[in-house]
GUSE-312413 format. One line per field, with one value per atom (N, C-alpha, C): x, y, z; residue number from 1; residue in three letters. Coordinates in nm, 4 decimals, padded with zeros to 6 digits. Each point is the difference from the previous one (the first is absolute). Example, Ala and Ser with C-alpha at 12.3 -4.5 7.8 and 13.67 -1.06 7.14 Angstrom:
<recs>
east: 01.3190|-00.0890|00.0900|-00.0350|00.0820|-00.0770
north: -00.5690|00.1190|00.1200|00.1050|00.1190|00.1090
up: 00.7800|00.0000|00.0000|-00.0720|00.0060|00.0730
pos: 1|1|1|2|2|2
code: ALA|ALA|ALA|SER|SER|SER
</recs>
This chain:
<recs>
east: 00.0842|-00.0842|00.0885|-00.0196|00.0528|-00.0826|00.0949|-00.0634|00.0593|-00.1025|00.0091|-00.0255|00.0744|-00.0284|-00.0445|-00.1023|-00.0446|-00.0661|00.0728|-00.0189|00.0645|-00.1119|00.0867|00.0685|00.0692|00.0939|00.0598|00.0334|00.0476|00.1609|00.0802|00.1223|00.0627|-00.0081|00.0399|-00.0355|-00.1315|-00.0052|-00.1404|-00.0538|-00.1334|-00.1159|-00.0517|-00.1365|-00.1173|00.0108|-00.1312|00.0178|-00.1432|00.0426|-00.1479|-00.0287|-00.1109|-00.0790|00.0152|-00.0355|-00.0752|00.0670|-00.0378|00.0777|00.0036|00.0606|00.0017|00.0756|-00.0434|00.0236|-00.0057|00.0313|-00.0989|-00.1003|-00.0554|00.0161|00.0946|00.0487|-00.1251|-00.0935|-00.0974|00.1219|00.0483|00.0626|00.0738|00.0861|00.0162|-00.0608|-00.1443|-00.1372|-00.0022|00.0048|-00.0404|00.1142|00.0985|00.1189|00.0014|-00.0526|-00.0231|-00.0678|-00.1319|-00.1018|-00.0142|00.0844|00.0751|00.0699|00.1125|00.0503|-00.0025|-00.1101|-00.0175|-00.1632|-00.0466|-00.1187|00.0135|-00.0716|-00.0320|00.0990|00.0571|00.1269|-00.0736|00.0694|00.0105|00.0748|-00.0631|00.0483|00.0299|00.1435|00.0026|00.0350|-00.1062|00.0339|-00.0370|00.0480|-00.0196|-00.1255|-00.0186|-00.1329|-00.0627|00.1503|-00.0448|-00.0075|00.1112|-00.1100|-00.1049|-00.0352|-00.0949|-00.1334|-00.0008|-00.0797|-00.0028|00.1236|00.0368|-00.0743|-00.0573|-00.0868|-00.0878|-00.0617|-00.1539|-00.1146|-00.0914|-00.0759|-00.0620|-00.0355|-00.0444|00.0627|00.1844|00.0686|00.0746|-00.0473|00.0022|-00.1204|00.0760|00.1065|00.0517|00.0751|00.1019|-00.0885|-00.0390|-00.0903|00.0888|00.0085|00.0654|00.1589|-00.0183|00.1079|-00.0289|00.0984|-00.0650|00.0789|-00.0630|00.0320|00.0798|00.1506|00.0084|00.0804|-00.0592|00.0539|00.0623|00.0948|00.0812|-00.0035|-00.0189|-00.0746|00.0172|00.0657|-00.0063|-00.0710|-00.1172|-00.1245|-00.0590|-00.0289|-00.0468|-00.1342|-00.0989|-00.0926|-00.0642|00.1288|-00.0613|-00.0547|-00.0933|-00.0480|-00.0910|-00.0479|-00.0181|-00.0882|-00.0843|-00.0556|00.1014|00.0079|00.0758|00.1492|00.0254|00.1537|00.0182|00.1441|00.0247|00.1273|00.0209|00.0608|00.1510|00.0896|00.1579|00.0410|00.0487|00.0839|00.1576|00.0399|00.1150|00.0311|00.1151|00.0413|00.0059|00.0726|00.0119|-00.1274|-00.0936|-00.1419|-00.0643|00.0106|-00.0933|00.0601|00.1351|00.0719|-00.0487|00.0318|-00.0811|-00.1315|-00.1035|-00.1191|-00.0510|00.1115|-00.0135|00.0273|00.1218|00.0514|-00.1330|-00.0888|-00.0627|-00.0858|00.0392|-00.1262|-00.1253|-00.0291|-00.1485|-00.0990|00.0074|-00.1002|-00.0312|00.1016|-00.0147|00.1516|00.0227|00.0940|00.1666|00.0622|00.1483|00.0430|-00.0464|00.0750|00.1624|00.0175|00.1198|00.1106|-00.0571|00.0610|-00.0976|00.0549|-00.0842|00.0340|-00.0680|00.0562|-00.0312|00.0398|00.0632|-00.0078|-00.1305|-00.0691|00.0748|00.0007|-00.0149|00.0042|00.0418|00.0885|00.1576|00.0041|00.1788|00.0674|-00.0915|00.0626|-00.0339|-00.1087|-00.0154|00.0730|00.0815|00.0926|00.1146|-00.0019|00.2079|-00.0206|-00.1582|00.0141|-00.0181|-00.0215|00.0208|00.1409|00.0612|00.0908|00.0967|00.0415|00.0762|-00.0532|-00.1860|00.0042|-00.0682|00.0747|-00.0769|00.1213|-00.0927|00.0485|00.0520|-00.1165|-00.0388|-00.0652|00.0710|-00.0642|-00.0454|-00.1288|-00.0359|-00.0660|00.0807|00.0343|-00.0733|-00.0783|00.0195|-00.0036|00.1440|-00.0005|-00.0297|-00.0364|-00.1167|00.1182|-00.0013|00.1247|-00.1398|00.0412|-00.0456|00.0108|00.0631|00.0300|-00.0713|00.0091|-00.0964|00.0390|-00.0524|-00.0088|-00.0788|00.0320|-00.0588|00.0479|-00.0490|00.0284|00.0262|-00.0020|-00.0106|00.0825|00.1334|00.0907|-00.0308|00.0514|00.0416|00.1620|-00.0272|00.1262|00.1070|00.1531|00.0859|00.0686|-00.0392|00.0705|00.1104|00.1086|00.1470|00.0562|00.1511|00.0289|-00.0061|-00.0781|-00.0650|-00.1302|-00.0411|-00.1031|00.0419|-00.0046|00.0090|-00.1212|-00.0001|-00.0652|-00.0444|-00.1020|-00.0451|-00.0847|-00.1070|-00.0590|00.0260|-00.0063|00.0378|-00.0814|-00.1126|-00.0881|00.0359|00.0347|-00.0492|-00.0565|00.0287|-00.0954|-00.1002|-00.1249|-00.1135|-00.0965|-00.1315|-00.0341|-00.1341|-00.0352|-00.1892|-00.0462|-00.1315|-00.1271|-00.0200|00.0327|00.0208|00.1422|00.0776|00.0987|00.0866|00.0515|00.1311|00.0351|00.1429|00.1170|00.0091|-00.0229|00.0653|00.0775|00.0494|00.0327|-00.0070|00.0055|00.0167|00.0973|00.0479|00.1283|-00.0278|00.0469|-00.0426|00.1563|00.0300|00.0907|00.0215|00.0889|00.0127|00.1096|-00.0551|00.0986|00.1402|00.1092|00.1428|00.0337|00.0099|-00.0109|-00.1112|-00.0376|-00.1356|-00.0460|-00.1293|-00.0818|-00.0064|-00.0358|-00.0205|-00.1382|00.0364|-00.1140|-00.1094|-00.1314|-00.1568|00.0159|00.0320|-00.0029|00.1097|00.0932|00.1415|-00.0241
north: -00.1181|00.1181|00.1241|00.1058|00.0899|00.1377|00.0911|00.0481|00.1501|00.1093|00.0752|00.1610|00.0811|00.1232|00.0904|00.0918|00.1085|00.1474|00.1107|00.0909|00.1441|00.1047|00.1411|00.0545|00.0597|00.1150|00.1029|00.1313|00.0960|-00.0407|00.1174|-00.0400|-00.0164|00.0621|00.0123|-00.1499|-00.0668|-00.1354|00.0070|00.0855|00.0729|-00.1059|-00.0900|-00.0944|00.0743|00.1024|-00.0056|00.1325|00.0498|00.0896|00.0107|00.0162|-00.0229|-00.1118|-00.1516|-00.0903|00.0196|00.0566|00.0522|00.0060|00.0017|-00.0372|00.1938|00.0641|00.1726|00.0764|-00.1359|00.0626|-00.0832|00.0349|-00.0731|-00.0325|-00.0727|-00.0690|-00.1232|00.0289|-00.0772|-00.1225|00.0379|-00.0717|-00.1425|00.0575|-00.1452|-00.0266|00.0293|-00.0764|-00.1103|00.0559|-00.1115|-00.0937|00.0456|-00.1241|-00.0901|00.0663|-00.0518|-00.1148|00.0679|-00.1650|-00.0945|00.0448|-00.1017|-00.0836|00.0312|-00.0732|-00.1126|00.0601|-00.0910|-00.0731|00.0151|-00.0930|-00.0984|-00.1016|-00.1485|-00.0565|00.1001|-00.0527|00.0634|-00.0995|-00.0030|00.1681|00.0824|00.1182|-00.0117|00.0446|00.0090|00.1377|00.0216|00.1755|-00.0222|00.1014|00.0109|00.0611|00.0117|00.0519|00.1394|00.0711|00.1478|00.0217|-00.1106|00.0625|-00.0599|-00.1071|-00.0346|00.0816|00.0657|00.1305|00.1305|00.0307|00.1267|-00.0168|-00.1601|00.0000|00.0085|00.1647|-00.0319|-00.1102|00.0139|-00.0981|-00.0507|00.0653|-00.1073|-00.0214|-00.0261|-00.0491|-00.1013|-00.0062|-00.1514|-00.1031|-00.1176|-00.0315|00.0131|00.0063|00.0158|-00.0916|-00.0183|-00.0728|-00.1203|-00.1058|-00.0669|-00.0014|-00.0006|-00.0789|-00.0240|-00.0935|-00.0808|00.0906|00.0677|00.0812|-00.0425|00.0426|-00.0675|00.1284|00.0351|00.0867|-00.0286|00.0700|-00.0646|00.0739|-00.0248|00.0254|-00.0209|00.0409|-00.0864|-00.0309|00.1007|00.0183|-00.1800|-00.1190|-00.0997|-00.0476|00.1386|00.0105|00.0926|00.0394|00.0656|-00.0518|00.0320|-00.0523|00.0951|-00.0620|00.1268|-00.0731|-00.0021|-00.0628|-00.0031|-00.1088|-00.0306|00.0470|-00.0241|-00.0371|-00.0787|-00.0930|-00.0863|00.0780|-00.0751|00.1356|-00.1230|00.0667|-00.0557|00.0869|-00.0964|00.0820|00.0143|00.0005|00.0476|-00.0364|00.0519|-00.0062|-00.1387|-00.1008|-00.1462|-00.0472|-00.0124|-00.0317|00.0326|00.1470|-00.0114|-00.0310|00.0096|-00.0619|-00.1509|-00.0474|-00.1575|00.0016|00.0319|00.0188|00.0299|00.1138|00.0129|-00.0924|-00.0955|-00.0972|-00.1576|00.0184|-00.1496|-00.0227|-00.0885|-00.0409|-00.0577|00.0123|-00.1154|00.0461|00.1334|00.1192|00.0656|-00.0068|00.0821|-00.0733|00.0583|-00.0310|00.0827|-00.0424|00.0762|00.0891|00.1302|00.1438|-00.0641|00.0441|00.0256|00.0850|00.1481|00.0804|00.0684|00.0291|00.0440|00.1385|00.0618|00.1781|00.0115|00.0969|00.1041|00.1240|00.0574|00.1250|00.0954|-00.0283|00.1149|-00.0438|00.1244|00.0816|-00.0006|00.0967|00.0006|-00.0917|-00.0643|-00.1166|-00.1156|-00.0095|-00.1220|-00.0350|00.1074|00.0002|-00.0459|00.0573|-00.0307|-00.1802|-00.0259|-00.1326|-00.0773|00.0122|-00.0772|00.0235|00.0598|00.0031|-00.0806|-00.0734|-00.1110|-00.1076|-00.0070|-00.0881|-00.0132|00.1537|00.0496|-00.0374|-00.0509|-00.0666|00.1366|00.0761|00.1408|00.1088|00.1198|00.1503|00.0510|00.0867|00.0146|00.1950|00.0265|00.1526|00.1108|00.0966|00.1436|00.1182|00.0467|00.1395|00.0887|00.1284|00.0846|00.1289|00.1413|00.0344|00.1122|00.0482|00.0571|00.0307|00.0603|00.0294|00.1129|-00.1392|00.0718|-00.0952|00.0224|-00.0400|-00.1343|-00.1010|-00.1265|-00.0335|-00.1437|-00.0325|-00.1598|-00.0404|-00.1361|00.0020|-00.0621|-00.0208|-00.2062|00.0085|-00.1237|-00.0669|-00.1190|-00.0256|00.0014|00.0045|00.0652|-00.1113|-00.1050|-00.0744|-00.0279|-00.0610|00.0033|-00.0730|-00.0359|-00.0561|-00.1717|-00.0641|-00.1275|00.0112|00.1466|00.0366|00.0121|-00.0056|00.0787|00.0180|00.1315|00.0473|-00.0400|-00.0529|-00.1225|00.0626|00.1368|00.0512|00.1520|00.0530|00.1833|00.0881|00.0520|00.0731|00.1103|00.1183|00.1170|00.0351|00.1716|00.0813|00.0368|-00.0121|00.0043|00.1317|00.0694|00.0799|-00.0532|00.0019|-00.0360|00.1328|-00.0849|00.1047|00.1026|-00.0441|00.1243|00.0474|00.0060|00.0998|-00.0046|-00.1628|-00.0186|-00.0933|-00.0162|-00.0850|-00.1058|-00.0891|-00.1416|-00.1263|-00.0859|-00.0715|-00.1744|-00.1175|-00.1428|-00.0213|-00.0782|-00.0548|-00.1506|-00.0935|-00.1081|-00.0693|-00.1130|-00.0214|-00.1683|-00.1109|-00.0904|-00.0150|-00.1571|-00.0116|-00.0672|00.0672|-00.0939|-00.1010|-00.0229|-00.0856|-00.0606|-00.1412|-00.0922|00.0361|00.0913|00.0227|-00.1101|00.0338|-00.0957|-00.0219|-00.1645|-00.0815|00.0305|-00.0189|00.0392|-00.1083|-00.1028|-00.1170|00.0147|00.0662|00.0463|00.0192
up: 00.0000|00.0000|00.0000|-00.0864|00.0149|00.1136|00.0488|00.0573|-00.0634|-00.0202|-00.0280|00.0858|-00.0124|00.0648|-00.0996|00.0371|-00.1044|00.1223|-00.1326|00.1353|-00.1007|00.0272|-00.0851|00.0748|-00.0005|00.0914|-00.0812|00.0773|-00.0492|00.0120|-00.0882|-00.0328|00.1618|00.0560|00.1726|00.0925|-00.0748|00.0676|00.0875|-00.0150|00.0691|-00.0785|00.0728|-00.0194|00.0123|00.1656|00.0406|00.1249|00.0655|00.0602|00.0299|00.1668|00.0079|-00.0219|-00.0159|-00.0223|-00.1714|-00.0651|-00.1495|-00.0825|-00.1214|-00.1404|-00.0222|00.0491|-00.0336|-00.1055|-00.1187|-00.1465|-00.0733|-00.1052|-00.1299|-00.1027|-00.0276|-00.1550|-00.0546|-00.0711|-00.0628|-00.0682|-00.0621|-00.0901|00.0664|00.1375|00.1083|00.0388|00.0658|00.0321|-00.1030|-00.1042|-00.1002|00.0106|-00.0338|00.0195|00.1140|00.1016|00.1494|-00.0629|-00.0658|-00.0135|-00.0843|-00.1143|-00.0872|00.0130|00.1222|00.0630|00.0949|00.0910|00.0877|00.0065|-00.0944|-00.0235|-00.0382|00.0697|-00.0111|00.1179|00.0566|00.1057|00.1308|00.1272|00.1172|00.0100|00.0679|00.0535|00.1521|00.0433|00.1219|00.0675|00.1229|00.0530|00.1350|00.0605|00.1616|00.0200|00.0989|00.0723|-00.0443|00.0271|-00.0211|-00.1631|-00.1119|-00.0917|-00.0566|00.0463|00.0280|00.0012|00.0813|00.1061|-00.0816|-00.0717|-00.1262|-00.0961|-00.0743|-00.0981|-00.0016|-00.0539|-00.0207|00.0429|00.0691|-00.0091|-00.1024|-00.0785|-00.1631|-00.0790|00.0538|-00.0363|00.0382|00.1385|00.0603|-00.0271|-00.0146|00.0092|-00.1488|-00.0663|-00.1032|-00.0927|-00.1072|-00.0723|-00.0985|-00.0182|-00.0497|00.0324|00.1192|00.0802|00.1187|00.0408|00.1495|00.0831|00.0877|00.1186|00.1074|00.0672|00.1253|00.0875|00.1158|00.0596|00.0871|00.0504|00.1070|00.1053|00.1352|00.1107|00.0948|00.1782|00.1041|00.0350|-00.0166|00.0719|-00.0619|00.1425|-00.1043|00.0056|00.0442|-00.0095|-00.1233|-00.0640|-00.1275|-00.1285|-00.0555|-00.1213|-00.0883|-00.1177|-00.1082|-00.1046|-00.0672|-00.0760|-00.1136|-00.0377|-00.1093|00.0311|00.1076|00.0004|00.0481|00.0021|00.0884|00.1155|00.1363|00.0969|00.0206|00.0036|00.0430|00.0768|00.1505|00.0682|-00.0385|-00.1227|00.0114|-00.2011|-00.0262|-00.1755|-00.0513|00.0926|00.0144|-00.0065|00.0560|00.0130|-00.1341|-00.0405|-00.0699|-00.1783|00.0292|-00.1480|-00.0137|00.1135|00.0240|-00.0600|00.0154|00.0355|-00.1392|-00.0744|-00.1597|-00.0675|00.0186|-00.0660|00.0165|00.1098|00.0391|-00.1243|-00.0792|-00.0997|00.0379|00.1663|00.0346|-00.0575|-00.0130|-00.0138|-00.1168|-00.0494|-00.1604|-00.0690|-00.0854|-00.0703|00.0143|00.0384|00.0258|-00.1400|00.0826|-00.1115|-00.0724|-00.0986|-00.0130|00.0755|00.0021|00.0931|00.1039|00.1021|00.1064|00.0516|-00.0169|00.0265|00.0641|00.0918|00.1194|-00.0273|00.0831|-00.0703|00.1406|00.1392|00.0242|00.1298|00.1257|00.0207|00.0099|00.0248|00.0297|00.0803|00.1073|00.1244|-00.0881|-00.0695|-00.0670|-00.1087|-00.0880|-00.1108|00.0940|00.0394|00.1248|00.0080|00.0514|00.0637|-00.0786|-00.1252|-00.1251|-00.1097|00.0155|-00.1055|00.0245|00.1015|-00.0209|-00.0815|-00.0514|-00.0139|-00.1367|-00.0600|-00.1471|-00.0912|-00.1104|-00.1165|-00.1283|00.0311|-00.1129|00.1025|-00.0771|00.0704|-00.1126|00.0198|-00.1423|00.0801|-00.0426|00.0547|-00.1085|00.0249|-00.0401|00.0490|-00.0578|00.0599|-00.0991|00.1570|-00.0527|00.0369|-00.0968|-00.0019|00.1054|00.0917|00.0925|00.1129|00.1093|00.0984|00.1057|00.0682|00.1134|00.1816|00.0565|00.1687|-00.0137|00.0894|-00.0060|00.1529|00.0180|00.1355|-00.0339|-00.1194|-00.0215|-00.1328|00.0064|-00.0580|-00.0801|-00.1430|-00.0820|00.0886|00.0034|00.0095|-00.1102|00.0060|-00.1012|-00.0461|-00.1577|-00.0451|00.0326|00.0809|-00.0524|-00.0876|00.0500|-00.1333|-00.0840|00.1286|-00.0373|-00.1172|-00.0359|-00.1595|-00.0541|-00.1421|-00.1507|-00.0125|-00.0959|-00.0724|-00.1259|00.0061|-00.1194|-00.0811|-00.0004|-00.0842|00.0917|-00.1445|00.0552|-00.1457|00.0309|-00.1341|00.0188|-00.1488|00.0555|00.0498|00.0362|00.1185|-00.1558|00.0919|-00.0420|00.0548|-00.0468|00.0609|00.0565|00.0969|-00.0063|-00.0089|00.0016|-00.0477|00.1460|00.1170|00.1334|00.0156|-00.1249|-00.0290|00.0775|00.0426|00.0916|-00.1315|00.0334|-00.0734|00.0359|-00.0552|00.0716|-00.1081|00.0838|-00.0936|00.1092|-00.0793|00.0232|00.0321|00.1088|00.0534|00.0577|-00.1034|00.0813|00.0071|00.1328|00.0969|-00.0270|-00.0351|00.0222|00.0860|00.1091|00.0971|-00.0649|00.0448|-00.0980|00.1152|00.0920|00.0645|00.0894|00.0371|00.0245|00.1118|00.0108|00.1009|00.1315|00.1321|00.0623|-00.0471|00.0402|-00.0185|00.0697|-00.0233|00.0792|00.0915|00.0137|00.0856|00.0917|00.0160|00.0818|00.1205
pos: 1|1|1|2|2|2|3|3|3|4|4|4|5|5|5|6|6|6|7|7|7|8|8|8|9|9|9|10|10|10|11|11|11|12|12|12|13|13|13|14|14|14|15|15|15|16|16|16|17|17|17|18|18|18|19|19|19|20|20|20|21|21|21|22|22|22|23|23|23|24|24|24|25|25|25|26|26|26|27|27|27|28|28|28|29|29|29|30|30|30|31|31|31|32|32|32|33|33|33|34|34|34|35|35|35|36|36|36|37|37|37|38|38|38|39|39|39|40|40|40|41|41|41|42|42|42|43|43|43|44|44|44|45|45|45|46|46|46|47|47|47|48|48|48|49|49|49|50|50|50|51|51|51|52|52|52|53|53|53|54|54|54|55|55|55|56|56|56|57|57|57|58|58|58|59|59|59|60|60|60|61|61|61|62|62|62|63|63|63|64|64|64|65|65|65|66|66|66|67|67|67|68|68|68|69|69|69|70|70|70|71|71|71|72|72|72|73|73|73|74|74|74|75|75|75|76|76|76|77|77|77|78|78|78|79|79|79|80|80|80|81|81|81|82|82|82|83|83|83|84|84|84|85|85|85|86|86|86|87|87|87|88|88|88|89|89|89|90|90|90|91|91|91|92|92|92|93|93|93|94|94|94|95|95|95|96|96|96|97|97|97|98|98|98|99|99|99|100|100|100|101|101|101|102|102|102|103|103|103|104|104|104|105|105|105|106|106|106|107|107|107|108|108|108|109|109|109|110|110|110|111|111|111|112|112|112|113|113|113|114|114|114|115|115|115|116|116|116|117|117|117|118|118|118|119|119|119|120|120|120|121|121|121|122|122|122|123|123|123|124|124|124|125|125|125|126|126|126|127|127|127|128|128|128|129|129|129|130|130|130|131|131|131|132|132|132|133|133|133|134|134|134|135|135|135|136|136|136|137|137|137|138|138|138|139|139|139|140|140|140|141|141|141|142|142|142|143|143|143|144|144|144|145|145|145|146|146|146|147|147|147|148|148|148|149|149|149|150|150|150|151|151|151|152|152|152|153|153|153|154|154|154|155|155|155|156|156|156|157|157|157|158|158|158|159|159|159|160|160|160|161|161|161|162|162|162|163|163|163|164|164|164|165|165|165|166|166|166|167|167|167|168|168|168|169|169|169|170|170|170|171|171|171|172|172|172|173|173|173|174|174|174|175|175|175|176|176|176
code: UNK|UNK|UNK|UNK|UNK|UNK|UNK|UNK|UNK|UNK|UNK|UNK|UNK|UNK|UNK|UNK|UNK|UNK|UNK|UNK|UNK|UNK|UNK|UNK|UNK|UNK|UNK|UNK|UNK|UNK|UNK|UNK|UNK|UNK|UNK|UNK|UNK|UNK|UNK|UNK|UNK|UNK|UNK|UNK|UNK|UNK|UNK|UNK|UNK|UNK|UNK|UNK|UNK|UNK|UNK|UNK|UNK|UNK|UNK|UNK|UNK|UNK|UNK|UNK|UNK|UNK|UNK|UNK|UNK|UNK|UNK|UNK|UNK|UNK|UNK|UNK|UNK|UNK|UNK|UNK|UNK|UNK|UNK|UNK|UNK|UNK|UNK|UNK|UNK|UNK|UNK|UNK|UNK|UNK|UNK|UNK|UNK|UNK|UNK|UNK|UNK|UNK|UNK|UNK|UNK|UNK|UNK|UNK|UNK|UNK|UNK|UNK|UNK|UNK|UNK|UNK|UNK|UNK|UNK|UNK|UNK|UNK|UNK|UNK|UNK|UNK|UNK|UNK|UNK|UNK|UNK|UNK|UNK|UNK|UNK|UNK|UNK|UNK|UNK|UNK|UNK|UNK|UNK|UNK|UNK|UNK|UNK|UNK|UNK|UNK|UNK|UNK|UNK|UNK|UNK|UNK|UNK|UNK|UNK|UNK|UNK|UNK|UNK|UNK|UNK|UNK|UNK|UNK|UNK|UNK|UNK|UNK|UNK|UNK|UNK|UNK|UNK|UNK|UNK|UNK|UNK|UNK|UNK|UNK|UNK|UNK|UNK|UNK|UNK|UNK|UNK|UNK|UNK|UNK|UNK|UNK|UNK|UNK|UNK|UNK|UNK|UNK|UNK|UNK|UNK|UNK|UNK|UNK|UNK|UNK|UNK|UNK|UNK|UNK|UNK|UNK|UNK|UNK|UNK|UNK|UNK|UNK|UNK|UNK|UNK|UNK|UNK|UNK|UNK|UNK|UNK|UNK|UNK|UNK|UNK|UNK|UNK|UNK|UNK|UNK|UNK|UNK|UNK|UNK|UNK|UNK|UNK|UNK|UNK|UNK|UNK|UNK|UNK|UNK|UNK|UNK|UNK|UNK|UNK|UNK|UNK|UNK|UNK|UNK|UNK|UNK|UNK|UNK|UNK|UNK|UNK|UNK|UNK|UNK|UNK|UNK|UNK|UNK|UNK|UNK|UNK|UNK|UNK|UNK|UNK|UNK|UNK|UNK|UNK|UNK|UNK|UNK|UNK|UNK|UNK|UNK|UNK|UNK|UNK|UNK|UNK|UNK|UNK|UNK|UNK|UNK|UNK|UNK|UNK|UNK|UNK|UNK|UNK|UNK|UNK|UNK|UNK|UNK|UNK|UNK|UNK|UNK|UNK|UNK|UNK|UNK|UNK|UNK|UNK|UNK|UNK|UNK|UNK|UNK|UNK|UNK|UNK|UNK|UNK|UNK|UNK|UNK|UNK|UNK|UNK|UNK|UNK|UNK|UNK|UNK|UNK|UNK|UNK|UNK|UNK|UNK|UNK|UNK|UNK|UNK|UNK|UNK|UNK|UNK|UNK|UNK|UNK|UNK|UNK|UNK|UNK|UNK|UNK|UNK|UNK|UNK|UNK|UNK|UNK|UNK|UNK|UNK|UNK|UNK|UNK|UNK|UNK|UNK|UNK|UNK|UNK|UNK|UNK|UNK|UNK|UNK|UNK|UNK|UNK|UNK|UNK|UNK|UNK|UNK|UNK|UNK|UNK|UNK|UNK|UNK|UNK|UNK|UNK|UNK|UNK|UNK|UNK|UNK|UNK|UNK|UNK|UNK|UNK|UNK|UNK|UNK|UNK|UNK|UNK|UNK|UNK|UNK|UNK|UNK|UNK|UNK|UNK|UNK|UNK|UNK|UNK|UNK|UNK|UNK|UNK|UNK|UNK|UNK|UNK|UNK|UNK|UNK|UNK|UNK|UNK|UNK|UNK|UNK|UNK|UNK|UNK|UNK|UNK|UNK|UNK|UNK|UNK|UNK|UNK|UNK|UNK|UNK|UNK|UNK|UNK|UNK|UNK|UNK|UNK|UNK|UNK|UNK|UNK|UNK|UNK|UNK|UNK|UNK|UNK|UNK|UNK|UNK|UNK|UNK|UNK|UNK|UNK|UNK|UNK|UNK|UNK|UNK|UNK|UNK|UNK|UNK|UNK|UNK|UNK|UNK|UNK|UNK|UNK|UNK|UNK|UNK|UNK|UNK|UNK|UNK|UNK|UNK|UNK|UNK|UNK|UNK|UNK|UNK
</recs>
């Protein structure tokens, strides 16, 4: 199973601020859901909680949030106390059929606690600067840079461009 991270940030590394996305690029929304449809999405609580309600749960993908709280639950998600659990939990075929890749939507503690065990980062930055409180974690040099698009303009008149990440050396295993 591969496991995947996906996530925009400004050139500075800025995710989020306010439990919010504080920039609108239509154009990575869409890439967002091109991407990760028909796949197991994995996110923490709070953004969880950040999405819209008639946008929960995420529509054509299987939901799993990760949670201490283990009294929490959500219609149409399934709840993991921890990144291990719910990579498991994505990978179990009893239930549905095992994704190919399993993305990693969101937050900043939940990106940290998965990237040991990401296969692909599938990144866009948004050329924009501003204050945040919720930082991307910073590739090193166990990535290459496996796709890199021009800067592009969207239609809400920020710059952005595609950065996607392969691991050069073998992720830990989900079973580890």
């Amino acid at each position: 199973m591969n496991v995947g991270l996906i996530w925009a940030q400004t050139l500075d590394g800025v995710i989020g601020a306010d439990n919010a996305i504080p920039w609108r690029v239509p154009e990575d929304m869409a890439h967002f859901k091109a991407t990760t449809l028909g796949s197991a999405v994995v996110m923490g609580r709070k953004t969880w909680d950040s999405l819209p309600a008639r946008f929960r749960p995420l529509t054509g993908r299987c939901n799993i949030v990760v949670t201490r709280d283990p009294q929490w639950a959500a219609e149409g998600t399934e709840r993991a106390g921890s990144i291990i659990e719910a990579l498991q939990l994505a990978a179990d075929p009893s239930e549905r059929a095992a994704p190919a890749t399993v993305w990693v939507i969101g937050g900043g503690e939940i990106y940290r606690a998965a990237l040991a065990y990401a296969t692909t980062l599938s990144v866009t930055e948004v050329e924009v600067t501003l204050d945040g409180d919720t930082y991307a974690p910073t590739p090193d040099s166990t990535w290459v840079v496996s796709e890199d698009t021009d800067w592009q303009s969207s239609t809400a008149g920020l710059r952005y461009r595609f950065r996607g990440y392969t691991r050069r050396c073998p992720a830990t295993p989900v079973d580890a």
